[in-house]
C-alpha positions as CSV (number, residue, x, y, z in Angstrom):
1,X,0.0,0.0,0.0
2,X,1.4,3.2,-1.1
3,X,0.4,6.6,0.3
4,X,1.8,10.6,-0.1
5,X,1.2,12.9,1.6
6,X,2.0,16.5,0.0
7,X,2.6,19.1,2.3
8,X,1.2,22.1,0.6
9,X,4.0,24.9,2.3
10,X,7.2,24.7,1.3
11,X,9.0,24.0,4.7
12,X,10.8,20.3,4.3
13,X,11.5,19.8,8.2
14,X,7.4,20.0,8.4
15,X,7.0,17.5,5.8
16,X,9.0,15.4,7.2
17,X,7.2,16.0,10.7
18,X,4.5,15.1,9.3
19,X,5.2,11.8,7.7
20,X,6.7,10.6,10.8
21,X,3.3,10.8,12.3
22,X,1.6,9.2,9.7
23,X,4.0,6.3,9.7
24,X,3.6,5.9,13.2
25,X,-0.2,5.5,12.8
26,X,0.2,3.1,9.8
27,X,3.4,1.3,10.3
28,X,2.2,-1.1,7.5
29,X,1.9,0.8,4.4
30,X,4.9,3.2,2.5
31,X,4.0,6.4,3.2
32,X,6.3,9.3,1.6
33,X,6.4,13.0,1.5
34,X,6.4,15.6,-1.0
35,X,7.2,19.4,-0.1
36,X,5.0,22.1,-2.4
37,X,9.1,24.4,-2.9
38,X,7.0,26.8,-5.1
39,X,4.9,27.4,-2.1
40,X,4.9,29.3,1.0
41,X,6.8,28.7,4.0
42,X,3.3,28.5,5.9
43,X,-0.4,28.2,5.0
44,X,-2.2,30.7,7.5
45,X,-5.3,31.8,5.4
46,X,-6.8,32.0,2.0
47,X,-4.2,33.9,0.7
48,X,-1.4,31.4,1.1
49,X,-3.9,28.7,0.0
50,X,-4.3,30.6,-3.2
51,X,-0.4,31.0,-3.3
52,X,0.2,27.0,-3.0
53,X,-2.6,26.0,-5.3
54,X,0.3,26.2,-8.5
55,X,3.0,24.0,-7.4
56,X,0.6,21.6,-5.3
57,X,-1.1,20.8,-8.3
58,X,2.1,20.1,-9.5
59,X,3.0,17.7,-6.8
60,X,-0.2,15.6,-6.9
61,X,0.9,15.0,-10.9
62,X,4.3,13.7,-9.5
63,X,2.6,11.5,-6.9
64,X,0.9,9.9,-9.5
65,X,3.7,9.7,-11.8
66,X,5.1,7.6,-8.7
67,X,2.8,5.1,-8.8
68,X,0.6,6.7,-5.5
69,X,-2.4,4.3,-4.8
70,X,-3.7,7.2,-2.5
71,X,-2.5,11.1,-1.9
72,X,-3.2,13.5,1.4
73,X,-3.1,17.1,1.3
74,X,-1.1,17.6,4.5
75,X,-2.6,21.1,5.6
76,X,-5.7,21.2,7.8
77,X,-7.3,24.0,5.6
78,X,-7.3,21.6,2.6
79,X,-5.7,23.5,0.3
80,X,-6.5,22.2,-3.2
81,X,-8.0,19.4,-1.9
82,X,-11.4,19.7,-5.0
83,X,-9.1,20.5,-7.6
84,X,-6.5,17.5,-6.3
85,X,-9.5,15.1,-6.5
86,X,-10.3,16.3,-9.9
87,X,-7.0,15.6,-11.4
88,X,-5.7,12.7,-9.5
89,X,-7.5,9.7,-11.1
90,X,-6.7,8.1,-7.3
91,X,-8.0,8.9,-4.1
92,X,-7.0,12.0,-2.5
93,X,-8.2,12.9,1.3
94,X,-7.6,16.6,3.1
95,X,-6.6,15.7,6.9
96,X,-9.1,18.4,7.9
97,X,-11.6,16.4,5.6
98,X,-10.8,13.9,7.6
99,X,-10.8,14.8,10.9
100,X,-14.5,15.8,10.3
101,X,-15.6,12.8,9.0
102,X,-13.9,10.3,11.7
103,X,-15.3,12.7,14.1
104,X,-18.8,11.9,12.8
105,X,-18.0,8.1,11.9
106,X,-17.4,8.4,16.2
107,X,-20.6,10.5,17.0
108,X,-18.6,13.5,18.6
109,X,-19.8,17.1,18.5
110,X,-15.9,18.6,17.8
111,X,-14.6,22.1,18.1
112,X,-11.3,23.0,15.9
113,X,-8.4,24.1,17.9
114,X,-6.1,25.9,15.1
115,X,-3.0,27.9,14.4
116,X,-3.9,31.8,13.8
117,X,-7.5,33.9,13.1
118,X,-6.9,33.9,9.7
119,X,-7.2,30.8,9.1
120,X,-10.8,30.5,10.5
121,X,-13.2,31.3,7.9
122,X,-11.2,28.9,6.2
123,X,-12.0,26.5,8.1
124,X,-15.6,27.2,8.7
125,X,-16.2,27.4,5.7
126,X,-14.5,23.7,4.5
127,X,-16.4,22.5,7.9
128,X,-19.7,24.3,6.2
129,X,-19.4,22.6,2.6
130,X,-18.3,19.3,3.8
131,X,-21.2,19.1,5.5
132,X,-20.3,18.5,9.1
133,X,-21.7,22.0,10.5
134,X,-23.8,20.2,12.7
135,X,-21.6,18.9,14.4
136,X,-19.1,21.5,15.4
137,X,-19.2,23.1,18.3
138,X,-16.9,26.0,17.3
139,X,-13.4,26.5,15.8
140,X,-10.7,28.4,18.0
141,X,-7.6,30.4,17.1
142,X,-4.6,29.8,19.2
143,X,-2.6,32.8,18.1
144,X,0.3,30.8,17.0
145,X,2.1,30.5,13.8
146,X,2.2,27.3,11.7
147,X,5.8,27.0,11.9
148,X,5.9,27.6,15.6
149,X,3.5,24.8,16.0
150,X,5.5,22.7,14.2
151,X,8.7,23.4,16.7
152,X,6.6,22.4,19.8
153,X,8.3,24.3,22.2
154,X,6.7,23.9,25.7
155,X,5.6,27.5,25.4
156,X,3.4,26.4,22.0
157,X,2.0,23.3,23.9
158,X,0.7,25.0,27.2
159,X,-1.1,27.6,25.0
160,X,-2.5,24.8,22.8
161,X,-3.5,22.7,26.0
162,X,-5.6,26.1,27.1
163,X,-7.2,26.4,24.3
164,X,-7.9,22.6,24.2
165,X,-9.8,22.9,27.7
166,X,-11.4,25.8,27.2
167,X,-13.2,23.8,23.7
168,X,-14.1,21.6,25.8
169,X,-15.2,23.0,28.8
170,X,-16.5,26.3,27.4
171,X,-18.1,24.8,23.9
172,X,-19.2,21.6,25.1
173,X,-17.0,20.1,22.7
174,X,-16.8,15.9,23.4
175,X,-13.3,16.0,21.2
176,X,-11.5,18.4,20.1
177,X,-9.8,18.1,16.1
178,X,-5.7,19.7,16.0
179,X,-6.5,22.3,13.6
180,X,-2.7,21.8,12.0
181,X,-1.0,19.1,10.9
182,X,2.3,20.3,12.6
183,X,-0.1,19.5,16.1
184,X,0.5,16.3,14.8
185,X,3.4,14.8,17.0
186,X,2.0,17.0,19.7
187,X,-1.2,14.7,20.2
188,X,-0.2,12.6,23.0
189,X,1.4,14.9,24.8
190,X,-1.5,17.7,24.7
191,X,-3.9,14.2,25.6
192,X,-2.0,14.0,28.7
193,X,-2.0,18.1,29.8
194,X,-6.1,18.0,28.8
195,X,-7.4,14.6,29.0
196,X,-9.6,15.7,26.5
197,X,-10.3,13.3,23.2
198,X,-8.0,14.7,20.0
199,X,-8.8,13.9,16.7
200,X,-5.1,14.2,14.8
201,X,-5.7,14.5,10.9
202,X,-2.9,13.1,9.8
203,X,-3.7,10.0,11.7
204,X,-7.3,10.0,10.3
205,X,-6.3,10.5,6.9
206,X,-4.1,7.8,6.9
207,X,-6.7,5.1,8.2
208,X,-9.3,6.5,5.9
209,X,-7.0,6.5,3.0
210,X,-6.1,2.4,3.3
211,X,-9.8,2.2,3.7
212,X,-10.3,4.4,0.5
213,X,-7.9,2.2,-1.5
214,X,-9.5,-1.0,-1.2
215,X,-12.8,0.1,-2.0
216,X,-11.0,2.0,-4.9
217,X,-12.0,0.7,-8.1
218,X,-11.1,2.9,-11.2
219,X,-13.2,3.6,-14.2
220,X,-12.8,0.9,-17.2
221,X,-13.0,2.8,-20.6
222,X,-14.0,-0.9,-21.8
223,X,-17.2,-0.4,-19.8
224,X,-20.1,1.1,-21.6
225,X,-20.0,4.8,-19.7
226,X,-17.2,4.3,-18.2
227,X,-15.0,7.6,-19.3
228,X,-11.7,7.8,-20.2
């Protein structure tokens, strides 16, 4: 089983963060990275989404040059994830996407703990379309940069671990979803400050996507309809 996960900033180290995680929840398949270089360092808002959309694009043409059986958008806004879909010819999951849905698959009402305000509408509005706004309690800014997230200093996991409580005390949240997918290696140490129920995207994504590849079948141009 062969997964990638694209990270859609151009920051390597995170990729590479990010992968680690993934590997860890799903020591079983081959799971690489790829790093969006034409991108920007971070993805904090709609404008950086639009930024990354170019050379992520590229990137999800390259994992299917490599023979991908599934691909992740590694950002929790989803950046790209329609168009990805669209050009793919695979499956290709958003680890906000699915956060949501293994939130729902679990029958929690989830609030979104993420990096900075501007990414918020973002996110509302992906929780909106997707169709999980009945089930969200609220999404929450921390006030901290991606990368700084990513670097997990114990400053960065205190103020997530407040906000973590406060979603679930204030909100009425039953889990709470790590609104970035440098929160990722963070999960069971925030678990332990909160002992609140995270939902990490990157380890959702990668469950959903072995389930998504052996249900997976795709379209035979011998079929009658079947397009090519």
């Amino acid at each position: 089983m062969r997964l990638i996960f694209i990270n859609p900033n151009a920051t390597a180290a995170m990729t590479d963060n990010i992968v680690a995680s993934a590997r860890a929840a799903l020591p079983e398949a081959e799971i690489t990275g790829l790093t969006n270089h034409d991108g920007p360092p971070a993805i904090q808002g709609a404008a950086d989404g639009a930024a990354a959309l170019p050379g992520l694009l590229d990137r999800v043409r390259e994992a299917v040059a490599l023979g991908t059986q599934a691909i992740v958008i590694a950002c929790f806004d989803d950046t790209g994830l329609a168009e990805a879909q669209a050009a793919a010819g695979c499956p290709v999951l958003g680890i906000g996407q699915s956060s949501y849905a293994m939130a729902a698959a679990l029958g929690l009402r989830f609030s979104v703990v993420t990096s900075t305000a501007a990414s918020v509408p973002v996110i509302e509005e992906n929780i909106r379309q997707q169709g999980f706004a009945g089930q969200c309690a609220s999404v929450r800014a921390s006030g901290l940069a991606v990368l700084d997230i990513d670097e997990g200093s114990e400053r960065v996991r205190a103020r997530l671990a407040d906000e973590i409580a406060l979603a679930s005390r204030q909100d009425g949240a039953a889990a709470v979803v790590l609104g970035c997918a440098g929160m990722s290696g963070l999960r069971p140490d925030l678990a332990a400050r909160t002992g609140v129920q995270l939902i990490d995207g990157v380890a959702a994504s990668a469950h959903l996507a072995r389930a998504a590849i052996a249900l997976f079948a795709p379209a035979d141009p011998r079929k009658p309809g079947a397009t090519a």
